[in-house]
C-alpha positions in Angstrom: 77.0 -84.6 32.9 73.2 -83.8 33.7 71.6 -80.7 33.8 71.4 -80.9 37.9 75.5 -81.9 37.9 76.1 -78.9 35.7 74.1 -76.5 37.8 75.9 -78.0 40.8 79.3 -77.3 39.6 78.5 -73.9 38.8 77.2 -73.4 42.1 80.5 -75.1 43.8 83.9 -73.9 42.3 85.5 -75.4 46.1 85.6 -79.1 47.1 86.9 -81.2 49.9 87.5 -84.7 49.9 86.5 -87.0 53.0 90.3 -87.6 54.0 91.3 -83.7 53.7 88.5 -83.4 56.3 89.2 -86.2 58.9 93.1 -84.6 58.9 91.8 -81.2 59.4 89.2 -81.9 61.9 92.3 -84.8 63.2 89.0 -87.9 63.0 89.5 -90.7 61.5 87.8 -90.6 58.1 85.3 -93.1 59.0 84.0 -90.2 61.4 83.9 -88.6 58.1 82.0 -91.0 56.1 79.2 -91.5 59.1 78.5 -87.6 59.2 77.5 -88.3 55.3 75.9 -91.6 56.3 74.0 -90.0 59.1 73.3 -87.5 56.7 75.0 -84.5 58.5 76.8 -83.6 55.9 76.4 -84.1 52.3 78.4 -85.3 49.7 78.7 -85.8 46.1 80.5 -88.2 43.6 82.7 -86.3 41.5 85.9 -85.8 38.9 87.4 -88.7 37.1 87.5 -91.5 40.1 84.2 -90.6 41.1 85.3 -89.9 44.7 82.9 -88.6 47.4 83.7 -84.7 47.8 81.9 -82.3 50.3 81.1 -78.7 49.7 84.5 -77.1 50.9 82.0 -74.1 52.1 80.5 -76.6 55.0 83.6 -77.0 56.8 85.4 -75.4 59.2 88.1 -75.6 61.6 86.8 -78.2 63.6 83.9 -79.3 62.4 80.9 -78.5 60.3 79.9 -75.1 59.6 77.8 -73.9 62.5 73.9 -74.7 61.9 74.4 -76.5 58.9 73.5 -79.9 60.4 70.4 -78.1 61.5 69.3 -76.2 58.4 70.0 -79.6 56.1 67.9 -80.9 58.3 64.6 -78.5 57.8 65.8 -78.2 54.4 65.2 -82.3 54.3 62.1 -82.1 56.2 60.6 -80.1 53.3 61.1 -82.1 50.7 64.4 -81.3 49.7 67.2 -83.8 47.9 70.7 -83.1 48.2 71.2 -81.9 45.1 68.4 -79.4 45.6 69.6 -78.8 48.9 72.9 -77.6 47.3 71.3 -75.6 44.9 69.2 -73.8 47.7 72.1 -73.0 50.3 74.3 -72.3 47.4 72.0 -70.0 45.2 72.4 -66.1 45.8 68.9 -64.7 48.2 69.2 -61.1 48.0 67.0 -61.0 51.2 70.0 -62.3 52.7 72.4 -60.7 51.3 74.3 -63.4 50.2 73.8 -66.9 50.2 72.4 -69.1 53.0 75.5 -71.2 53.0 77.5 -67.8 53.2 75.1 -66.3 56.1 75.5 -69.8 57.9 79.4 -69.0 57.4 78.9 -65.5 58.9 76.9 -67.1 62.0 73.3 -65.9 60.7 72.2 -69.2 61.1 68.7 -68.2 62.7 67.9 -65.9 59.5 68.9 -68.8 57.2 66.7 -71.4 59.5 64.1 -69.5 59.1 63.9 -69.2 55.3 64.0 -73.0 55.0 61.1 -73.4 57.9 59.4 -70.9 55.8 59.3 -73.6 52.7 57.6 -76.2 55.0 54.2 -74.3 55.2 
């Protein structure tokens, strides 16, 4: 495992794989797989089969965590790969509190976009 893979699954202690999504959100998991395509969500190759697994933390009921699809992409537009993505919405801010992906969860999607336009300038 790499240093970044190790960091990750520190970060992460909850995964979801792409089917567990499409039967929760009741999609077909291709839906699924074309968020990750499109890049709307992201997901990683983990555990012994290597199988794609997304952040259980960016899903909810019926979709994506509100603003996430937003922040990833600001969090993209700055430079950002997925894997340093992870580490930034997963990573305690204590000018949060919390972490952006749990402000995101708690609906303070504005304060969290705004950190991450912050990195662009």
């Amino acid at each position: 495992m790499s240093e970044n893979e190790s960091k990750i699954e520190a970060l992460i202690t909850e995964w979801t794989y792409l089917p567990d999504i499409s039967e929760k959100w009741g999609v077909v998991v291709t839906e699924v797989r074309d968020m990750v395509r499109k890049r709307d969500l992201i997901a990683i190759r983990r555990g012994p089969n290597k199988s794609l697994q997304v952040p259980a933390a960016f899903i909810d009921e019926d979709g994506p965590v509100k603003h996430l699809i937003g922040t990833l992409t600001v969090l993209r537009d700055c430079g950002y790969n997925d894997v340093e993505i992870l580490e930034w919405l997963f990573t305690e801010d204590p000018s949060l509190p919390g972490s952006p992906i749990q402000a995101l969860r708690e609906n303070r999607g504005t304060e969290v976009k705004r950190r991450a336009q912050a990195m662009l300038i």
